[in-house]
N, C-alpha and C positions, 0 to 999 in steps of 0.2 A: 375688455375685448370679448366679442364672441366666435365661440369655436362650434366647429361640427362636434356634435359628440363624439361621434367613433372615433377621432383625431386626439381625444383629451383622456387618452387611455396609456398610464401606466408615465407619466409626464411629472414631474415634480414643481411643476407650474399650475395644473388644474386636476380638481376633483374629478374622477374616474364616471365618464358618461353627464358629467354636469352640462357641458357645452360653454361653459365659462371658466377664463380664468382664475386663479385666486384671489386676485387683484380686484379683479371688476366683482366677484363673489362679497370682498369685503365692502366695498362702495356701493353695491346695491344694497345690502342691510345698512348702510348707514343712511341712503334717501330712504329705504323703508320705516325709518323711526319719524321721517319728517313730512312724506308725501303717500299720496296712495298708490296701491298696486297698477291702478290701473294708467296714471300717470307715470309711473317708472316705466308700465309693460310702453308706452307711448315712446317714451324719451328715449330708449335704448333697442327700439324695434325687436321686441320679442312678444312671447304671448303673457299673459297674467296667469295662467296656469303654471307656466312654467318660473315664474317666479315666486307663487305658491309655495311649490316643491323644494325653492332651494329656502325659502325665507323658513319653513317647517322642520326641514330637515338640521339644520343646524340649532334652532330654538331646542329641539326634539336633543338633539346633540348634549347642547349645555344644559339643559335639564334635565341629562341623566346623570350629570357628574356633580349636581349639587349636594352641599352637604348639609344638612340640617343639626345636626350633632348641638351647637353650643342655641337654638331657637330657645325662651325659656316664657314666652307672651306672646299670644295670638292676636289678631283681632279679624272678628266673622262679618260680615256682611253682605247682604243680597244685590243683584242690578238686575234691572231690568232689562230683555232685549225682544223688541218686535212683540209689546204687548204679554203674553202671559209665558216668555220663554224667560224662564229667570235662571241666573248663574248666584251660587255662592263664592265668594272672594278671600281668600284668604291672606293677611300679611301678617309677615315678622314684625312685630313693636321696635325688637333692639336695635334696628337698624336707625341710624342718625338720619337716613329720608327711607322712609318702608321701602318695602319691595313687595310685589306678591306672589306668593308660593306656588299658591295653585287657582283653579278653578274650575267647580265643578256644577253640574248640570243640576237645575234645582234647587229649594229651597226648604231641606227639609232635614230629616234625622238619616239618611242614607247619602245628603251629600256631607254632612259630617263623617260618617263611620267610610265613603270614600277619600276623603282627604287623609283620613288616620291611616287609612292601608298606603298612601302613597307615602306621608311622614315617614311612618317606618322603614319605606322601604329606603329612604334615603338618609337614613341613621339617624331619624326623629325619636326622641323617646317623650313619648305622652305624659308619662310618670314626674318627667322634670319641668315639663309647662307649671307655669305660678299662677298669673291672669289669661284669663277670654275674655275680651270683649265682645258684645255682641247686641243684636236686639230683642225683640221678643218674638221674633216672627217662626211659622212652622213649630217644627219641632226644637227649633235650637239649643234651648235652654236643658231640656233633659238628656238632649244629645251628647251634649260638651259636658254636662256632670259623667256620663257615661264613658266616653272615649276619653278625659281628662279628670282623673277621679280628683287631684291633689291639687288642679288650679282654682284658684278665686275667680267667681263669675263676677264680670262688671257689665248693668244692662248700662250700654252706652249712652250718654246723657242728650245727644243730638234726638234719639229716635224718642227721648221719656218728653221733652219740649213738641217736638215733633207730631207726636199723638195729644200732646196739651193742643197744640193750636189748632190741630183739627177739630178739634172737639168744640173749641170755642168759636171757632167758623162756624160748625155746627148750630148754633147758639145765635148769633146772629142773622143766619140765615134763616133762620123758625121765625125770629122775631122780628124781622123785617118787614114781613106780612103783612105784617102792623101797624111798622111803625117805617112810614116813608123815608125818616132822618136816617137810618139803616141804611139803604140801597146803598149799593157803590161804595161801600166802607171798608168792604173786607180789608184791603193791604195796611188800612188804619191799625186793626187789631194783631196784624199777624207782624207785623215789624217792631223793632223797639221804639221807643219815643225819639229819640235823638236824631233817629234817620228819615222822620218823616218832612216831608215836604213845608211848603208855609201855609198850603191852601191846606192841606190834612192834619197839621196840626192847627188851624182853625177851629175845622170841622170837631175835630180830637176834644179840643178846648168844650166847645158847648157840649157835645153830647155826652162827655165824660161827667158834668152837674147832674144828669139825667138818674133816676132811680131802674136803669134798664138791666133787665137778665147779660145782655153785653159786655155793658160795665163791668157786671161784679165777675163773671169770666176774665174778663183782660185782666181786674185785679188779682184774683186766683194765678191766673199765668205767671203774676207779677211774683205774687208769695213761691211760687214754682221754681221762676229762674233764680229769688233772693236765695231759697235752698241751697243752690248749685256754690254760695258762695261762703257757705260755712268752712269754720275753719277747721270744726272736729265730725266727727263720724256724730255723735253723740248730740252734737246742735243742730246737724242736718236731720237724724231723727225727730227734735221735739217740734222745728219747722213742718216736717211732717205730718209728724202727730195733729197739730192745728191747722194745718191744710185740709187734710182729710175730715175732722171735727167741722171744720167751717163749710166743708161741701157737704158734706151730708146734713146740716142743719140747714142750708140754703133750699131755695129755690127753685136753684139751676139746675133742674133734673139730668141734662146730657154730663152734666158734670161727675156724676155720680160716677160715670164708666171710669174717671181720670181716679180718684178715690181705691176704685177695686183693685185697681192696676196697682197703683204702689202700694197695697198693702199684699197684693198678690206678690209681687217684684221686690218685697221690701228690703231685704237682704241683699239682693245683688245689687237694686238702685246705692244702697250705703256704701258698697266695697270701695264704691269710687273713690271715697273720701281718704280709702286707705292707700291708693297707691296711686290717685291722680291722672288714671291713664283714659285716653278716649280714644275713638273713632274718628278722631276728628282726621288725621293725615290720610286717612281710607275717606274720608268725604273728598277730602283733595285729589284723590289718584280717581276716584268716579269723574271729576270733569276733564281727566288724561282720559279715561277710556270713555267718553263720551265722546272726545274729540277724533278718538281711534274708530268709534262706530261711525261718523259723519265723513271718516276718510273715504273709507269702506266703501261707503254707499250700495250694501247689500253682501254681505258673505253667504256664499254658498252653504256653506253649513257653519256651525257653532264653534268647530272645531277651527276655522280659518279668525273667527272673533278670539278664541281662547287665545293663539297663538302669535297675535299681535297685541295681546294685553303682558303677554310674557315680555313681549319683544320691547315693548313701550316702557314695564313699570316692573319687570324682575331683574332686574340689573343680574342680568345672564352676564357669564363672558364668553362673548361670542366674538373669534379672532380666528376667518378663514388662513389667515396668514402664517396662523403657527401650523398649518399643516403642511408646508412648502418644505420640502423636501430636495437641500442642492446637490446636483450630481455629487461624485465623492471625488474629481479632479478637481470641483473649485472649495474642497474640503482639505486646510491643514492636517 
């Protein structure tokens, strides 16, 4: 139902100046997690500003009253929005489906040390985080040693494949120049074997006989991912050790950048093996708020993007209803 504001004053039916009752307050956050603002503001004849205000205020609500106290495993990750506006993401690990904490503007060693001031402020202690996951990107890495002195850094293994296969992209695309059989191949090299098609695994078939820079890239990739599937800290090192041996006696010059990386990274790329954890559920909640940017179809500011990634994937509790207030004659 909507009300005049001035009518929704001092009422134990509606929030004081909201223009809405409690009721409709609660059901519009609940099409808000499934539709856009702009189709709510349609459906229920109001403005999108003014559903802004109440979708914020309440997010705003239940995000001051959370508590962080028992968090003990982070995981950090960047998104991209509108090109070069990038957000860091932060979620709780212990949670049985993440949730995410916070988000803050940038990708760098100040959107760490802002997330730490906000942890705190919500009885986060730094001290008792274990693991960060994270990537290499910005500042990250020296950041989270800083703000997190006692956790174990884990570089998340999506983003160590992820910079493998650009690289090997890389690699093909030089040598394509060349070599006609190349064109058109990339998704050949950047997929696993199993998934490819019958005409690409044709393709895959011949060219794979071939003594090409490509080849021995995708093979590389291949000793990359075998890594990931060691059973000790200690087997995924010596996988290493002969990965890095084998590109740097190679060939495949772009390779080399992959080589510097994990012996730069080498310590945190291993943690993994100690506790198992990835980024991987923070890749899943990117195509929830990917689908939250597509509702959108344009936020005014960063701050209307923040506030419906809370709304979508911080399992707030957010329940207009408990603030109903019945007179004290229909009160035992």
């Amino acid at each position: 139902m909507l009300l005049d504001p001035s009518s929704s004053r001092n009422v134990p039916w509606a929030r004081e100046g909201s223009g809405f009752t409690l009721l409709m307050e609660a059901y519009l956050l609940e099409l808000a997690s499934v539709l856009s603002v702009r189709a709510i503001a349609s459906l229920v004849e109001t403005t999108d500003t003014k559903l802004w205000r109440l979708i914020h205020y309440y997010v705003s609500e239940a995000r001051e009253s959370q508590d962080f106290t028992e968090v003990r495993s982070l995981g950090v990750d960047e998104y991209s929005h509108r090109g070069q506006n990038y957000l860091t993401i932060f979620i709780d690990h212990n949670q049985g489906v993440a949730r995410v904490l916070d988000c803050e503007d940038g990708r760098n060693m100040r959107s760490i040390e802002e997330f730490t001031s906000y942890f705190k402020m919500h009885r986060g202690q730094p001290e008792h985080i274990r693991v960060v996951t994270c990537d290499m990107a910005g500042g990250y890495p020296n950041a989270i040693g800083t703000a997190f002195p006692q956790a174990k850094m884990i570089i998340d293994t999506f983003h160590v494949i992820m910079n493998m296969n650009a690289v090997v992209d890389d690699v093909r695309r030089r040598e394509s120049r060349m070599n006609r059989l190349l064109k058109g191949t990339r998704y050949i090299w950047l997929k696993n074997k199993k998934n490819l098609t019958q005409a690409q695994q044709k393709t895959f078939t011949k060219i794979n006989k071939m003594n090409l820079r490509t080849v021995k890239a995708y093979q590389m990739k291949l000793a990359l991912q075998d890594m990931y599937q060691a059973e000790t800290r200690e087997q995924a090192k010596l996988s290493m050790d002969e990965l890095c041996s084998w590109i740097m006696h190679s060939n495949v010059y772009e390779m080399k950048r992959i080589a510097k990386m994990l012996r730069n990274h080498e310590a945190e790329i291993l943690n993994y093996f100690d506790n198992r954890i990835t980024n991987a559920v923070l890749e899943g909640l990117n195509s929830i708020i990917a689908l939250v940017k597509r509702r959108a179809r344009g936020f005014r500011n960063m701050e209307y993007f923040k506030t419906m990634i809370y709304l979508s994937c911080g399992k707030l509790e957010l329940d207009p209803l408990s603030l109903v207030q019945l007179p004290t004659q229909f009160v035992e």
